[in-house]
N, C-alpha and C positions, 0 to 999 in steps of 0.2 A: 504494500500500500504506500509508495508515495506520489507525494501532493506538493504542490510546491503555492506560496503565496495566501492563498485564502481558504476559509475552512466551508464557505458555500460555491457551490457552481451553478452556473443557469446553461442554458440548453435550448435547442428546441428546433424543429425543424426547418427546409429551406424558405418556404414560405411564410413561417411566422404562428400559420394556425393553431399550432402546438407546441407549447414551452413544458419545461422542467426545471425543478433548480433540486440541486443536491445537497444534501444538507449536512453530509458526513463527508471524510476523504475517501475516495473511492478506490478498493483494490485492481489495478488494469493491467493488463496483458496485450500480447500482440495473439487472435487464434489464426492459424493458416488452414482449420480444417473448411472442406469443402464447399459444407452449408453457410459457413462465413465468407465463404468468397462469392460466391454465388449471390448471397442476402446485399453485399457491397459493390457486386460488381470490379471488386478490386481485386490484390494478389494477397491480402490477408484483413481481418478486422481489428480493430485494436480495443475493448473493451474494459466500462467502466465500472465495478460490482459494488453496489451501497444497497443494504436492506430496504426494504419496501417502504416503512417507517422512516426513513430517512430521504423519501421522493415527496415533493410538489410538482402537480400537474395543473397546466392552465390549459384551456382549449376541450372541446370536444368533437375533434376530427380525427380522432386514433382509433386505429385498426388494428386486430390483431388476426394471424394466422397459427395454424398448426404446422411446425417448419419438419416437425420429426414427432415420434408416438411419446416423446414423453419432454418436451419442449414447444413453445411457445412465443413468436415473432412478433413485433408491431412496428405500426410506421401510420405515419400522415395520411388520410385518408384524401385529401387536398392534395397534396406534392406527392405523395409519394414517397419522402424520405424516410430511411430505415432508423427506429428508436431504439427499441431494446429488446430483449432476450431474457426469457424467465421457463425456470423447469417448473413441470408439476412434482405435487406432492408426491412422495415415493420412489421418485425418478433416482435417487442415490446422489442427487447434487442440492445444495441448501435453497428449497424452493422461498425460502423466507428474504435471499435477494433478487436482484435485477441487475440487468447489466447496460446500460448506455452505451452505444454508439460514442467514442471520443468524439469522431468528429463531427458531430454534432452540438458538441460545446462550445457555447460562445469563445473561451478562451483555452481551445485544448493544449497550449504550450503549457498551462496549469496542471497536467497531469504527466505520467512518466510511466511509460510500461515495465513491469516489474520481472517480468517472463514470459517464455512464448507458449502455447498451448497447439496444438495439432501440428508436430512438428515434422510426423512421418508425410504427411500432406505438404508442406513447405517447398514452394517453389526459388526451384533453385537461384533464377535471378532475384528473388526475395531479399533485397540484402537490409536489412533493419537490427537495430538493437544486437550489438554483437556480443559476446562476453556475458548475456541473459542465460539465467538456468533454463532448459529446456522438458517440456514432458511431452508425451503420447498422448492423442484423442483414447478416449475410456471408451465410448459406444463408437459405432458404427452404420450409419444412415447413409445411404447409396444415393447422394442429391446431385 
């Protein structure tokens, strides 16, 4: 978990319709698994984890999807831009947070990714965050 600067962040997506502000520092990662690249469009996600309890939401143009059988997607119902990521109960990861989108932070130089997560997935020109502890995706969803 670090954080650099302030102990709240705001958020929200490209068009405005839907903010957040965080109210905790948030634990972030870089993932390169599949579903994350896919959900970004990019070559990895970079992810921001604060308890539930610790989210304000403004707006109500959020969407959510079922991205995997025991996971859970959202984004802008307006734009389109991708929010966050929450497990269900039972799924064997702490459904009691949420994970943010960095870049969707008003000011994601405020956050610092701490390690990478789906690293057998990691594309090789992926070059970010060097010298990061690294682990292996746990499940496995064919996206």
């Amino acid at each position: 978990m670090e954080e650099r600067g302030t102990v709240e962040l705001e958020g929200g997506c490209l068009c405005g319709a839907m903010r957040y502000i965080l109210k905790a520092a948030p634990r972030v990662h870089y993932c390169h698994c599949s579903m994350c690249r896919q959900c970004t469009g990019s070559a990895f996600a970079v992810l921001a984890w604060v308890k539930w309890d610790d989210v304000g939401w403004h707006g109500d143009t959020q969407k959510t999807y079922r991205s995997s059988p025991i996971a859970r997607r959202s984004f802008c119902g307006v734009c389109g831009s991708p929010l966050t990521l929450h497990y269900d109960e039972g799924s064997g990861v702490d459904a009691e947070e949420v994970a943010f989108h960095a870049g969707t932070l008003d000011h994601p130089e405020h956050v610092i990714p701490g390690y990478h997560y789906g690293v057998e997935s990691r594309l090789p020109w992926a070059d970010c965050g060097a010298g990061l502890p690294e682990q292996r995706t746990e499940e496995s969803w064919n996206a």
